[in-house]
TORDRENZA-333172 format. One record per residue (C-alpha): residue number from 1; residue in one letter; y, x, z. Coordinates in steps of 0.1 Angstrom, whole numbers. Each point is the difference from the previous one (the first is absolute). Layout:
REM residues N
+-----+------+-------+-------+-------+
:  nr : rest :     Y :     X :     Z :
+-----+------+-------+-------+-------+
: NUM :    A :     Y :     X :     Z :
...
+-----+------+-------+-------+-------+
This chain:
REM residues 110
+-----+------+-------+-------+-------+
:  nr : rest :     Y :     X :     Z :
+-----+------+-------+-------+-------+
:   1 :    X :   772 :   290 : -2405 :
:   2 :    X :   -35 :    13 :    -4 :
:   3 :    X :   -14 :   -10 :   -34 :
:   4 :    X :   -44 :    -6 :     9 :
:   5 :    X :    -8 :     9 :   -31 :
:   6 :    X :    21 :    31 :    -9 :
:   7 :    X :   -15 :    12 :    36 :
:   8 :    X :   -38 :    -8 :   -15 :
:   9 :    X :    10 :    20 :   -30 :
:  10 :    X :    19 :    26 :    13 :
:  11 :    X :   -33 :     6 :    22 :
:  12 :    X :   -23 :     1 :   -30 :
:  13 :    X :    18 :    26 :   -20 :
:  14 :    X :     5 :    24 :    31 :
:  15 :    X :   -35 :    -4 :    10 :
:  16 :    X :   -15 :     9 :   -32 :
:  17 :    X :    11 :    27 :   -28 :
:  18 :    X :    -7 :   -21 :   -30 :
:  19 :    X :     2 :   -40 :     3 :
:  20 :    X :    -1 :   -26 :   -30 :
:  21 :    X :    10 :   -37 :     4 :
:  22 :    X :   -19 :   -17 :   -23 :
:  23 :    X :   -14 :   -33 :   -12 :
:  24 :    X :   -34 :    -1 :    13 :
:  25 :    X :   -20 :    35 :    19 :
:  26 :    X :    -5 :    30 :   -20 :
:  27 :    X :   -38 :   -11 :    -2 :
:  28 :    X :     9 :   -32 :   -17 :
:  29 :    X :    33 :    -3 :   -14 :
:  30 :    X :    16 :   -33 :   -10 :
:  31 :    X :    23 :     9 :   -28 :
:  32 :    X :     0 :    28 :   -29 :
:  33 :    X :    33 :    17 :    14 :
:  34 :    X :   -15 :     2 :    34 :
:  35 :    X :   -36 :    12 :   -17 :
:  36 :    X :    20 :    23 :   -23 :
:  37 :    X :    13 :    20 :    32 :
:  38 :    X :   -33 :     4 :    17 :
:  39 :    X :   -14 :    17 :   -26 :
:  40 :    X :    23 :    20 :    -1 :
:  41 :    X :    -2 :    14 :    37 :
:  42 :    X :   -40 :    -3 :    -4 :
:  43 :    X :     2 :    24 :   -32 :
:  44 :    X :    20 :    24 :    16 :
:  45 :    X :   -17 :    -2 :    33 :
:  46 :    X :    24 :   -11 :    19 :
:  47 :    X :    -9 :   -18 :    34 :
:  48 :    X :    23 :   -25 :    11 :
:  49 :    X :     2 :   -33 :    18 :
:  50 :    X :    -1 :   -30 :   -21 :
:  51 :    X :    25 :   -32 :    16 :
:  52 :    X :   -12 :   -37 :   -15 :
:  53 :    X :    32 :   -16 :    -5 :
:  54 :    X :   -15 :   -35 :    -2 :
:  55 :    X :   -15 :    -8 :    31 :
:  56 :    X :    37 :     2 :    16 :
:  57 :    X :    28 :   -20 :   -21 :
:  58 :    X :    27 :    13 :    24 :
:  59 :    X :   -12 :    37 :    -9 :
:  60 :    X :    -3 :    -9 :   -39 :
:  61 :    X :    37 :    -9 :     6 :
:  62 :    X :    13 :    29 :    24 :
:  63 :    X :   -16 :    26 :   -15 :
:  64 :    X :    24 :    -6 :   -33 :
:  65 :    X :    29 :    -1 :    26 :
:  66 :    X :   -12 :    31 :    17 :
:  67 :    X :     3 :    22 :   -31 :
:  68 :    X :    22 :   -20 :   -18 :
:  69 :    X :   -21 :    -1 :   -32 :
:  70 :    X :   -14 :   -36 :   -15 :
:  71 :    X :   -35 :     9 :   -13 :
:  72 :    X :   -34 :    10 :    14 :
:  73 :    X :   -21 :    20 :     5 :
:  74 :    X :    26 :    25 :    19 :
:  75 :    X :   -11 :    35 :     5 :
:  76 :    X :    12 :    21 :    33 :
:  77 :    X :    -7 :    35 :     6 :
:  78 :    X :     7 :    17 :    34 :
:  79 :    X :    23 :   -28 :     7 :
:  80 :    X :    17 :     2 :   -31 :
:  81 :    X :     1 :   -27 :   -25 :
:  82 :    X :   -10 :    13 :   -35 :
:  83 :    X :    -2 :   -35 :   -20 :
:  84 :    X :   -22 :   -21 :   -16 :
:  85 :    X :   -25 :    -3 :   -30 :
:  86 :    X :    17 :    14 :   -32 :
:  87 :    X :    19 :    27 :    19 :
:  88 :    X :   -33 :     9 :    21 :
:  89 :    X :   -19 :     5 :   -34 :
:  90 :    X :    26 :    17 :   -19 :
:  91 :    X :     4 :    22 :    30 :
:  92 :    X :   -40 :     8 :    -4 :
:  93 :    X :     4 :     5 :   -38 :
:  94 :    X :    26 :    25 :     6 :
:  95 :    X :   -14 :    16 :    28 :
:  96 :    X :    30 :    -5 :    22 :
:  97 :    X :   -20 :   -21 :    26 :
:  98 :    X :   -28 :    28 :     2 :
:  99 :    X :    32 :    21 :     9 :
: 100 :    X :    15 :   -25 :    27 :
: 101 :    X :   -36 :     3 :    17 :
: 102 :    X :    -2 :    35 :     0 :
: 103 :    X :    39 :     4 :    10 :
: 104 :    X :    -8 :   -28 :    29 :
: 105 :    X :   -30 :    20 :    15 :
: 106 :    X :   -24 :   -33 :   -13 :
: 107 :    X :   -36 :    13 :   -11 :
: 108 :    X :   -11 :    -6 :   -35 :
: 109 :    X :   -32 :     4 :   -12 :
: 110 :    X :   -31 :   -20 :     3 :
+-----+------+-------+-------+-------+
């Protein structure tokens, strides 16, 4: 049986190399963890496609079932789900998301 939501999702991370569900738009985020990650991407340059969680309660749900991880914001690179606030920033810290970018083909750089 076809799961709506998982389709919607599925959809958003093909269509677009670097995708954040988040609390909020990356313009005006609605919680620190969710803030936390866009700066992130917007220091390093990264241009990705910013998915507001809370104008869809069905999505704020699926999206947790979808990667089967409980917290958000939720990263996903090239389809590929890399996780959420803490790992995204010790990733950046360590330079092993700089890395993913480059090993994914995702342009970094303002």
């Amino acid at each position: 049986m076809s799961n709506p939501v998982f389709e919607r999702i599925s959809q958003d991370i093909a269509e677009n190399e670097v995708v954040l569900y988040m609390k909020g738009t990356p313009m005006f985020p609605q919680c620190g963890f969710s803030a936390a990650v866009v700066q992130v991407l917007s220091d390093l340059g990264v241009k990705f496609r910013g998915v507001d969680i809370l104008v869809d309660p069905s999505l704020r749900d699926g999206i947790k079932q979808f990667s089967n991880w409980p917290t958000l914001p939720q990263l996903y690179v090239k389809g590929e789900f890399v996780g959420g606030c803490d790992i995204v920033r010790e990733m950046a810290a360590s330079g092993e998301l700089q890395q993913l970018f480059k090993d994914k083909g995702v342009a970094v750089g303002a």
